[in-house]
VEXTOR-901664 format. One line per 5 residues: number of its first residue (from 1); their letters; for each residue x, y, z of N, C-alpha, C. Coordinates in Angstrom, 1 decimal. Layout:
residues N
NUM	a	X:Y:Z:X:Y:Z:X:Y:Z  ...
end
This chain:
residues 213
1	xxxxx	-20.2:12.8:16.3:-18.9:12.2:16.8:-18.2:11.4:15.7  -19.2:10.4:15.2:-18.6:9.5:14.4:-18.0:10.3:12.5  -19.0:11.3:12.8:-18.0:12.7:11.9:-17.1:12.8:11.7  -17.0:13.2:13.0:-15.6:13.8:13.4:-14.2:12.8:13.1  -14.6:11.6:14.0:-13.9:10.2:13.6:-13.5:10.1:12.0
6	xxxxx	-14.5:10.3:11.3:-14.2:10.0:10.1:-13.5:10.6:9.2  -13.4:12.3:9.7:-12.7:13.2:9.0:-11.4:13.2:9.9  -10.7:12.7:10.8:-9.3:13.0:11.0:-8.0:12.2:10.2  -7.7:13.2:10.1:-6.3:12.6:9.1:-4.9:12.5:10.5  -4.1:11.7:10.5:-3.4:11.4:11.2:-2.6:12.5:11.7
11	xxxxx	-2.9:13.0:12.9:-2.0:14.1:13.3:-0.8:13.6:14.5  -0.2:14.8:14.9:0.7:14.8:15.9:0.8:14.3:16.9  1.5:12.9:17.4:1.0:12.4:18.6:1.0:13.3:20.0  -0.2:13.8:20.6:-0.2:14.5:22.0:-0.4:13.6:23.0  1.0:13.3:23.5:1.0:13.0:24.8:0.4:12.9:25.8
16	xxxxx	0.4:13.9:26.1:-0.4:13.9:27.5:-2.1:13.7:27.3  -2.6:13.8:26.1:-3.8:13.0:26.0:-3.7:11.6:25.7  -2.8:11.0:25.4:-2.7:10.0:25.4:-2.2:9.3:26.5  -2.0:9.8:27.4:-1.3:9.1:28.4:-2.9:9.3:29.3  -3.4:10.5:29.3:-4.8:10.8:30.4:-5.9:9.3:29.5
21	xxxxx	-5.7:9.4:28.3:-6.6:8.3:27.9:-6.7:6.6:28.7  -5.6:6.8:28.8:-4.3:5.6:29.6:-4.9:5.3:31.0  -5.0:6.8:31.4:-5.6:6.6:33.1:-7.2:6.6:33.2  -7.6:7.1:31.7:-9.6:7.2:31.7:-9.9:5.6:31.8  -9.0:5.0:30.7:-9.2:3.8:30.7:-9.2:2.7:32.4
26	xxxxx	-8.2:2.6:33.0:-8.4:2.0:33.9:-9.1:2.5:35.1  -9.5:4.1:35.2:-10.6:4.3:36.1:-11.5:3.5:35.9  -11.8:3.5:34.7:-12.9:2.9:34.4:-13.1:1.6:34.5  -12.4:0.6:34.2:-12.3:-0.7:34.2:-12.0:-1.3:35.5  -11.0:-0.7:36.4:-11.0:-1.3:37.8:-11.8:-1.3:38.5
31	xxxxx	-13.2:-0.9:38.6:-14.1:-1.1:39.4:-15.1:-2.1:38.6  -14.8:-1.7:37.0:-15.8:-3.3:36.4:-15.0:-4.4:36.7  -13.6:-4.6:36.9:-13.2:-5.5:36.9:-13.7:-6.3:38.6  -13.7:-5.4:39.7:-14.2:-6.3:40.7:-15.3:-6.7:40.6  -16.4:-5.7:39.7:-17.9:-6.5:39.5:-17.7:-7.5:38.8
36	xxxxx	-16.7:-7.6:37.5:-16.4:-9.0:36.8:-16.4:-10.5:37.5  -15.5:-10.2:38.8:-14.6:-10.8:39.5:-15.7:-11.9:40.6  -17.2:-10.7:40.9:-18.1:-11.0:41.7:-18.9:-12.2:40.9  -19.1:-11.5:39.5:-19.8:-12.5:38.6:-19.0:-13.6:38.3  -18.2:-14.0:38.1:-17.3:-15.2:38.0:-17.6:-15.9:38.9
41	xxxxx	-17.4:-15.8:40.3:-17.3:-16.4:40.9:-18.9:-16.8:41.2  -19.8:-15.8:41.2:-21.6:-16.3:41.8:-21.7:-17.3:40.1  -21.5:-17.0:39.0:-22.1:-17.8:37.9:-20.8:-19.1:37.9  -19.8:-19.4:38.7:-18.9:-20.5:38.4:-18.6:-20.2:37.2  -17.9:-19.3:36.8:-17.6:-19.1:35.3:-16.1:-19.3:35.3
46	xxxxx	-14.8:-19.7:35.2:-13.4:-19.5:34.9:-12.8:-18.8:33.9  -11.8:-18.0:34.4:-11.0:-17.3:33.4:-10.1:-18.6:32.7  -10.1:-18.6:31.4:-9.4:-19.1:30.6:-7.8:-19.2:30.9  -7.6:-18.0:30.7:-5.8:-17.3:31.5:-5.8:-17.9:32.8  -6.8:-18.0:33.6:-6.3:-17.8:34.8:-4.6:-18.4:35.5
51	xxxxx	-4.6:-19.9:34.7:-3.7:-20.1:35.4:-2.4:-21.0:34.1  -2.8:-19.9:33.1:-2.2:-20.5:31.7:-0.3:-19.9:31.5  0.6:-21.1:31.8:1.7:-20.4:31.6:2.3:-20.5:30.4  1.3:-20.5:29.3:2.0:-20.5:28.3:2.3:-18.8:27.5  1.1:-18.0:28.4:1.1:-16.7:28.2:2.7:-16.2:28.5
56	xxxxx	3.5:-15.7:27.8:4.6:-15.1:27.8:4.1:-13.0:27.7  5.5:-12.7:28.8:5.4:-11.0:28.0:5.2:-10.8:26.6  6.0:-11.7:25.7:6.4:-11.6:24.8:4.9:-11.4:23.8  4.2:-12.9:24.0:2.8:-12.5:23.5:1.9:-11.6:23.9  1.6:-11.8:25.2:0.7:-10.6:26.0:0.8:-9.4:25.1
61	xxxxx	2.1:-8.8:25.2:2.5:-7.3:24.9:3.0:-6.9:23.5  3.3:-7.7:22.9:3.8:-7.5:21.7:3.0:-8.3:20.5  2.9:-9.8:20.7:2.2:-10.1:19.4:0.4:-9.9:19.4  -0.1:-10.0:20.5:-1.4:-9.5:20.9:-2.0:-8.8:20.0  -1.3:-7.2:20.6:-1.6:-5.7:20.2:-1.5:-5.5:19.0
66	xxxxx	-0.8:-6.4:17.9:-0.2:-6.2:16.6:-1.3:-7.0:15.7  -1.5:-8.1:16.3:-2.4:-8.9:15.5:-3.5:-8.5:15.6  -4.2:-8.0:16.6:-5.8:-7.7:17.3:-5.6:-6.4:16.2  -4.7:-5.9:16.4:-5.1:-4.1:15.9:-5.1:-4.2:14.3  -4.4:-5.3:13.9:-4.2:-5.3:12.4:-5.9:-5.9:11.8
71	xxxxx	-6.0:-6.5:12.8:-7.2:-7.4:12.6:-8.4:-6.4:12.5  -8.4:-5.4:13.6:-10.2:-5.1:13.8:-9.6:-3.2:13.3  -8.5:-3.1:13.5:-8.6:-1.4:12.9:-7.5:-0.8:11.9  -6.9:-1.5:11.6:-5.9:-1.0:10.9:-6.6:-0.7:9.7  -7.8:-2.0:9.0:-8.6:-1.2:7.8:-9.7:-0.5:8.2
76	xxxxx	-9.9:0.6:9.3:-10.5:1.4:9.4:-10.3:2.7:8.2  -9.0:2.4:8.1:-8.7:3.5:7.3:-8.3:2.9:5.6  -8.6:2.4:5.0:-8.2:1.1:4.1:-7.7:1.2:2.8  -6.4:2.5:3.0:-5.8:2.2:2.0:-4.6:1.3:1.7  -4.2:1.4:0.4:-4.2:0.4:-0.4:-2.7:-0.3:0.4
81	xxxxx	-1.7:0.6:1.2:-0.1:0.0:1.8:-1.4:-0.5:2.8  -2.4:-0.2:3.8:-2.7:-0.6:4.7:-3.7:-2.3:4.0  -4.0:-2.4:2.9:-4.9:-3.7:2.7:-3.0:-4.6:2.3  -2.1:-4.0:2.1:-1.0:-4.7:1.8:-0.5:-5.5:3.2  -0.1:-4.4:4.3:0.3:-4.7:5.5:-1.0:-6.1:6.5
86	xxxxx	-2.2:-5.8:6.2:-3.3:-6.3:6.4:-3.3:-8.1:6.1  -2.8:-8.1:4.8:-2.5:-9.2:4.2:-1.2:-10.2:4.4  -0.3:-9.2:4.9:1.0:-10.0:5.5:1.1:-10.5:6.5  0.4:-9.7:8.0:-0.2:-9.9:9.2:-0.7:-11.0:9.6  -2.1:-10.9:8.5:-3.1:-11.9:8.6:-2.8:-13.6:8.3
91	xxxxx	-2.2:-13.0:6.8:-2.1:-14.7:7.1:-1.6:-15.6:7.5  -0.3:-15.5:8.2:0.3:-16.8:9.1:-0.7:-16.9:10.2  -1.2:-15.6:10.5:-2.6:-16.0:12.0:-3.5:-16.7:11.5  -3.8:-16.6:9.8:-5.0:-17.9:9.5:-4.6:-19.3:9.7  -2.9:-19.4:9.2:-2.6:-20.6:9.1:-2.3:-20.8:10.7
96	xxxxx	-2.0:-20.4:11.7:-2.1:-20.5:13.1:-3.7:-21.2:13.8  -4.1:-20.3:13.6:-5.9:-20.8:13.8:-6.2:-22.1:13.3  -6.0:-22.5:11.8:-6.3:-23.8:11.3:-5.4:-24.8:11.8  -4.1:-24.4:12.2:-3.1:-25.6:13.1:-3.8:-26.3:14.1  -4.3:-24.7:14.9:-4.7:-24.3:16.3:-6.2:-25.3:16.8
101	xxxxx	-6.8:-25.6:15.8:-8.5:-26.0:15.8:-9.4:-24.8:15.6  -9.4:-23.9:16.0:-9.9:-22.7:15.5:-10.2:-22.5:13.4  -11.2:-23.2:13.4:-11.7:-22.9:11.7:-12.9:-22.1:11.6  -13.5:-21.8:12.3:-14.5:-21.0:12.2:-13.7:-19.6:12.0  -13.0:-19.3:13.1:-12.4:-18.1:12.7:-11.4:-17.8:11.7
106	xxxxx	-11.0:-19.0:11.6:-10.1:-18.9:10.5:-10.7:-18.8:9.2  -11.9:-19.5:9.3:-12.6:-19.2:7.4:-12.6:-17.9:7.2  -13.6:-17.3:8.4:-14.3:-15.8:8.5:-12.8:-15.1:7.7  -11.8:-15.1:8.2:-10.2:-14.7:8.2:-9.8:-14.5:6.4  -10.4:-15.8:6.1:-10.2:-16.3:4.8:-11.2:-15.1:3.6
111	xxxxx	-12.4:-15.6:4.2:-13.0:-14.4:3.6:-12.8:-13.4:3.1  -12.4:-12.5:4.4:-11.7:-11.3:4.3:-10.5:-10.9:3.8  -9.4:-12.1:3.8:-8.2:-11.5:3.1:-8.9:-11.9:1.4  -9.7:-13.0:0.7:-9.6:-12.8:-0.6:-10.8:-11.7:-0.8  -11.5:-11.1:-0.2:-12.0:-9.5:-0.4:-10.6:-8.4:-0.5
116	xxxxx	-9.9:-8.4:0.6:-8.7:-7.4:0.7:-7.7:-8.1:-0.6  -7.2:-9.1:-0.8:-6.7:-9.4:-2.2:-7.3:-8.8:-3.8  -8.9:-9.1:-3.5:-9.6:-8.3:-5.0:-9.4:-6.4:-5.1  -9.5:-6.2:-3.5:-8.9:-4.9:-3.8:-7.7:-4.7:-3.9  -7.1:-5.4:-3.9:-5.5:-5.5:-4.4:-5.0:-5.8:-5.5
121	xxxxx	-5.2:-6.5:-6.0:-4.9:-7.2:-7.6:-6.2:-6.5:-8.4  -7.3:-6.0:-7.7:-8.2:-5.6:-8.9:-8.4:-3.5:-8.9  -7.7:-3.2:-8.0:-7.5:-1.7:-7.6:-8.5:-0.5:-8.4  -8.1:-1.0:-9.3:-8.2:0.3:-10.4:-9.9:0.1:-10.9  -10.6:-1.3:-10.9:-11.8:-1.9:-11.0:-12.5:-1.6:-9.7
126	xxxxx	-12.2:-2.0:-8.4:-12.9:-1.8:-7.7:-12.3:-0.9:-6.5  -11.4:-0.9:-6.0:-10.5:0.3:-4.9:-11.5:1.3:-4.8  -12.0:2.3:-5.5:-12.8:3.8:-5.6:-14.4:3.3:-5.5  -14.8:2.1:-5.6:-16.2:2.2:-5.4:-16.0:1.4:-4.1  -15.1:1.0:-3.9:-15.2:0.3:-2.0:-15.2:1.5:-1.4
131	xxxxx	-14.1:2.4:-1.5:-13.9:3.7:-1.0:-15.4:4.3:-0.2  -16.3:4.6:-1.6:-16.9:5.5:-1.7:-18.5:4.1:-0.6  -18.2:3.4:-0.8:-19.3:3.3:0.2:-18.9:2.2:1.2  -17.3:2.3:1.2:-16.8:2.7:3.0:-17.2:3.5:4.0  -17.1:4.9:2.9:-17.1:6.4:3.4:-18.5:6.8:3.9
136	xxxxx	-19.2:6.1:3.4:-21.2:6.2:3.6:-21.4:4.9:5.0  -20.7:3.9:4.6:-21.0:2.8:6.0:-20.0:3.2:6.9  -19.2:3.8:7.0:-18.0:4.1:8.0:-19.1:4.1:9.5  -19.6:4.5:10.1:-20.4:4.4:11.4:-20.0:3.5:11.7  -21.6:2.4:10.5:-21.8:1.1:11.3:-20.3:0.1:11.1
141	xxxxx	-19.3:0.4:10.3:-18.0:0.1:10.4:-17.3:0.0:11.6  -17.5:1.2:12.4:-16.5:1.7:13.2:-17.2:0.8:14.9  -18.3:0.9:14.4:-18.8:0.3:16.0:-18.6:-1.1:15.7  -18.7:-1.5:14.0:-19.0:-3.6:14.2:-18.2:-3.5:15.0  -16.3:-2.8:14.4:-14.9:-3.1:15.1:-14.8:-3.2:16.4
146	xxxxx	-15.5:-2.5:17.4:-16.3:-2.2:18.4:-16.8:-3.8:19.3  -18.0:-3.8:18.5:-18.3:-5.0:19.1:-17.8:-6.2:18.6  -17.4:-6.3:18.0:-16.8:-8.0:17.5:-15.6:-8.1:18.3  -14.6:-6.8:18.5:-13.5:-6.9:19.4:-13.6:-7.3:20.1  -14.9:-6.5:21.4:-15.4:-6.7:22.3:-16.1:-8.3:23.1
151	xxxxx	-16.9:-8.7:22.1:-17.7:-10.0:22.7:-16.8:-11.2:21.8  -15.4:-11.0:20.9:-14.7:-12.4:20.6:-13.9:-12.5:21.8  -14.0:-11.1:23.0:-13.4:-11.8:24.3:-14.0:-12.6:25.3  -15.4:-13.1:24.7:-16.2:-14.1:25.4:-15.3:-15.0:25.4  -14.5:-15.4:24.2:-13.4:-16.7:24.2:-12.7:-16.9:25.5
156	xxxxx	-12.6:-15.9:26.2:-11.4:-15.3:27.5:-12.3:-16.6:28.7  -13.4:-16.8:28.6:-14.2:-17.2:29.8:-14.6:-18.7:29.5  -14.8:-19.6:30.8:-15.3:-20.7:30.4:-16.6:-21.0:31.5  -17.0:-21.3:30.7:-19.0:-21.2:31.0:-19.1:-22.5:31.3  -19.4:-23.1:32.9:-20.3:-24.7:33.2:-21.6:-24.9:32.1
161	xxxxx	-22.5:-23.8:32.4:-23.9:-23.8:31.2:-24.2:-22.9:30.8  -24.8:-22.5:29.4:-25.6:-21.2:29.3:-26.7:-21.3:29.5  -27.1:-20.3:30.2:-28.4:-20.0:30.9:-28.6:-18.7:30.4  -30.2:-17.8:30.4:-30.1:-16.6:30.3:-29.7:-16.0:30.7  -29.4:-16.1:32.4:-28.5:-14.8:33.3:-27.2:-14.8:33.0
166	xxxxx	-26.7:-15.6:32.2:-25.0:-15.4:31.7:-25.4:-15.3:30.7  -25.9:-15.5:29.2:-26.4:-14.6:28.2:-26.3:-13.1:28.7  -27.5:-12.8:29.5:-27.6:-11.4:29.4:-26.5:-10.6:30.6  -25.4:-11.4:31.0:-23.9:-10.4:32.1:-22.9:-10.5:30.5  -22.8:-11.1:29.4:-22.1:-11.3:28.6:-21.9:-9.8:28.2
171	xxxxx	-22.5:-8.7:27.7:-21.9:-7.5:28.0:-21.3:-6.9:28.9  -21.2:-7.6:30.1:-20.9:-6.8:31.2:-19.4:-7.4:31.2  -19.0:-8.7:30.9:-18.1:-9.5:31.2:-17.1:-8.9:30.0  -17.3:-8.5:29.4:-16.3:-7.5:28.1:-16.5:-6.7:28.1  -16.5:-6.0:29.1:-17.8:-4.3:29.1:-15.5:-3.6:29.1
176	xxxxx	-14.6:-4.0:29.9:-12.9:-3.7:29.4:-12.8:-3.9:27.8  -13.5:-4.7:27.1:-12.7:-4.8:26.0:-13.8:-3.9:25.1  -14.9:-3.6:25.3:-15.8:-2.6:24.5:-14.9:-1.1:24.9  -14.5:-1.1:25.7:-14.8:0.9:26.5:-12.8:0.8:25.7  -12.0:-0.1:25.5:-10.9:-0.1:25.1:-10.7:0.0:23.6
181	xxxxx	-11.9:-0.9:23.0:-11.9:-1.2:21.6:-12.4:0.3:21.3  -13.7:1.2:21.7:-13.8:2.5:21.7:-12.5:3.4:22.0  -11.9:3.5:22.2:-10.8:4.2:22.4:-9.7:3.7:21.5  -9.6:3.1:21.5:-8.2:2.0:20.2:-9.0:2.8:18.8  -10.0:2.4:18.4:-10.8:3.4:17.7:-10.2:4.9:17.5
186	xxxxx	-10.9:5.5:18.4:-10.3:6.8:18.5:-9.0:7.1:18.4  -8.0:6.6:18.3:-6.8:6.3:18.6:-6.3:6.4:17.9  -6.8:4.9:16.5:-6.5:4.4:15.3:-6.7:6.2:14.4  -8.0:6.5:14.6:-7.8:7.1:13.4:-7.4:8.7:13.5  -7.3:9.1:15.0:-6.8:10.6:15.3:-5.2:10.3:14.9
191	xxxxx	-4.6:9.9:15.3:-3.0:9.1:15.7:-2.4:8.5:15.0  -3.2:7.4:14.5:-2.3:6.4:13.5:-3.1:5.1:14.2  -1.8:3.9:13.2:-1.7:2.5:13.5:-1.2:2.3:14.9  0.0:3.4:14.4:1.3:2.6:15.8:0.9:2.5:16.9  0.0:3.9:17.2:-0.1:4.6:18.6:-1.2:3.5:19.1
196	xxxxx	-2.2:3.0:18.3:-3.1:2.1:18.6:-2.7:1.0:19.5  -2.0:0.4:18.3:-0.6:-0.5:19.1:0.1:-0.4:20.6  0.6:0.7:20.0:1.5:0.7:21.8:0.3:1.3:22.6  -1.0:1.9:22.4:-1.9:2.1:23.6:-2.0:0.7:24.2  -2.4:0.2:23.6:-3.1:-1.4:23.2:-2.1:-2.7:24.6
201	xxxxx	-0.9:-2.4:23.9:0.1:-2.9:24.3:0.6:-2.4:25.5  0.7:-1.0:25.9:0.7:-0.8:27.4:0.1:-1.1:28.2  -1.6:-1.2:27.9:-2.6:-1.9:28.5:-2.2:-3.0:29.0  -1.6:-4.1:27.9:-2.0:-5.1:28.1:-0.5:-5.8:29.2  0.5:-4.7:29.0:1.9:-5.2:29.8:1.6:-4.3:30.9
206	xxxxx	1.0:-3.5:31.6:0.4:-2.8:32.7:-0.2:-4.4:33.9  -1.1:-5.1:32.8:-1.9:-5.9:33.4:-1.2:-7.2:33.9  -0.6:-7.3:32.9:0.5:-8.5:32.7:1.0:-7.9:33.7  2.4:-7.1:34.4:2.9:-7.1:35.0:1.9:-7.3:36.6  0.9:-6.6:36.6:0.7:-6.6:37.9:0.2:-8.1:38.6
211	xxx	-0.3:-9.3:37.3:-0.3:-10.4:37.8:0.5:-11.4:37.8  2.3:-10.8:37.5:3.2:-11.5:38.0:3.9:-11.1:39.0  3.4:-9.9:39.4:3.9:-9.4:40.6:3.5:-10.1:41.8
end
């Protein structure tokens, strides 16, 4: 599978699998979501959002989708306009984070753009041997994107204590952002950036709408 993933070059957007991807996804998730919903409430755990009105459409649906996707898959594919775009994205969200109290993530952030900078200013030196054992780690690449997507939506929850039995539902409680980040995946690299994006982003104004309804 992850072959396969790795050998597609961006083709024609098909609709109608992208739209059935649209409805795999929430078969799927609306029945974890009431087991979510069960565990919250028996572990006293709170949703973070729950009752946050600083969340706008505007962010939910638009700057979300752009930033998350730039962040965990746009260098799936990591050429050199893509480590450019990568780098313009990223950094007002480092300097957001460091405003924000968020420095942990914001170093990690830091990290990674002066790696994506040496492949930028140093191209011709190092570009073709990143390549070439991108192309050999691409797997375990495609899943980290996977799980780090996945479990940095731990952030989404607020925990009275950790105990083991919320240790071990912590997969279950991102089990939407794993089965989505798998698919955004697929997405990214059959389709493109964009399509990632506006999957990403319909999801997330689908959801948004139905809880200001």
């Amino acid at each position: 599978m992850i072959n396969l993933i790795k050998s597609f070059n961006n083709k024609k957007i098909e609709w109608k699998y992208f739209l059935l991807l649209l409805f795999v996804y929430f078969l799927l998730t609306i029945p974890l979501g009431v087991i979510i919903g069960l565990l919250l409430k028996a572990f006293n755990i709170t949703h973070a959002f729950k009752n946050n009105d600083n969340l706008s459409f505007w962010k939910v649906v638009i700057v979300a989708p752009l930033i998350e996707e730039c962040l965990f898959r746009l260098l799936l594919k990591p050429r050199f306009k893509n480590l450019i775009a990568y780098s313009i994205i990223t950094s007002p969200f480092v300097l957001y984070l460091f405003r924000n109290g968020e420095q942990t993530i914001a170093i990690v952030l830091v990290g990674v753009l002066v790696g994506v900078a040496l492949l930028i200013f140093k191209r011709q030196e190092y570009l073709i041997k990143f390549y070439r054992i991108f192309l050999k780690r691409f797997s375990y690449l495609f899943y980290l994107s996977i799980f780090v997507f996945g479990f940095i939506h731990l952030r989404n929850f607020i925990f009275p204590e950790l105990s083991i039995w919320i240790v071990l539902i912590f997969p279950l409680l991102v089990s939407p952002q794993l089965i989505i980040g798998g698919i955004l995946g697929f997405i990214r690299m059959k389709w493109g950036f964009i399509y990632c994006v506006l999957f990403h982003a319909m999801v997330n104004g689908i959801i948004y709408l139905l809880r200001v309804i």
